[in-house]
C-alpha positions in Angstrom: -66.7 -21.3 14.2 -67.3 -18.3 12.0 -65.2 -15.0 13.2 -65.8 -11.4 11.6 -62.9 -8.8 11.9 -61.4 -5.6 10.7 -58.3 -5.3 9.2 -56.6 -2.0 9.2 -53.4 -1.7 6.3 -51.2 1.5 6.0 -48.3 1.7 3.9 -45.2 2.4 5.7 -41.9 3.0 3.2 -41.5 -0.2 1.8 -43.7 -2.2 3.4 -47.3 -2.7 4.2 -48.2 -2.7 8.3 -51.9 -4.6 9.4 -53.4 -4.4 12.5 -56.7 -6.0 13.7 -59.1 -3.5 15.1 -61.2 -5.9 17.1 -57.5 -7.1 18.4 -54.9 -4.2 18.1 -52.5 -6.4 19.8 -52.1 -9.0 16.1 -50.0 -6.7 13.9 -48.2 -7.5 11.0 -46.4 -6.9 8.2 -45.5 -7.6 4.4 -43.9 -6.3 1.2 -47.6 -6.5 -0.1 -51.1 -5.8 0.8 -52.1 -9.4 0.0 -49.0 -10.8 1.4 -50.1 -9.0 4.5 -54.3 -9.6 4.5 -53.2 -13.5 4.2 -50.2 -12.9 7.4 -52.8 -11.1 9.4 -55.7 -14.1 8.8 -53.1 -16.3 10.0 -52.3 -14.6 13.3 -55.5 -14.1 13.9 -55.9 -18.2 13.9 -52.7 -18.6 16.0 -53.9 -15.9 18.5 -58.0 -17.3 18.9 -56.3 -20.9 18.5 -53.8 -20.2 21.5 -56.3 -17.9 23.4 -58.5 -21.2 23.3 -55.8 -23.4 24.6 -54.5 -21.0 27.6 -58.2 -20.9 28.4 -58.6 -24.9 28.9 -55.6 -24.9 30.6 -56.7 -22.3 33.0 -60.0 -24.2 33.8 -58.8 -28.0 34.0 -61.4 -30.6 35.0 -63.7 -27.8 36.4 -67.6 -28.0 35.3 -68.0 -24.6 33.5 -71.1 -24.0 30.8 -70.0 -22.6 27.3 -72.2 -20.8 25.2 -72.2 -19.3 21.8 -73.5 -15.9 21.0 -73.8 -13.1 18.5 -73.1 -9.4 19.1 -73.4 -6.1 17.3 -71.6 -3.2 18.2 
């Protein structure tokens, strides 16, 4: 499944600080930009991987329909 988001980087001291504006909750941060763009791809994996899980989980055996959509905001 293909996912677009936006990654927002600000230096703070030393380090460099992303966030993901779609999910302000996944933050991290690195000694580098790149260190952190590549941290930040990974969290967001972790995060839609365990959001996915919890989700089945939550739902069991029950009949639900799943459907894949697009939307521009």
């Amino acid at each position: 499944m293909h996912y677009q988001f936006t990654g927002v980087f600000r230096q703070v001291g030393s380090v460099w600080v992303g966030t993901v504006e779609e999910m302000p909750h996944v933050t991290c941060q690195a000694a580098s930009l790149e260190e952190t763009r590549e941290m930040l791809k990974g969290a967001i994996r972790e995060t839609v991987r365990g959001n996915r899980t919890e989700l089945l989980r939550q739902i069991g055996s029950t009949s639900v329909i799943r459907e894949n959509f697009e939307l521009s905001v």
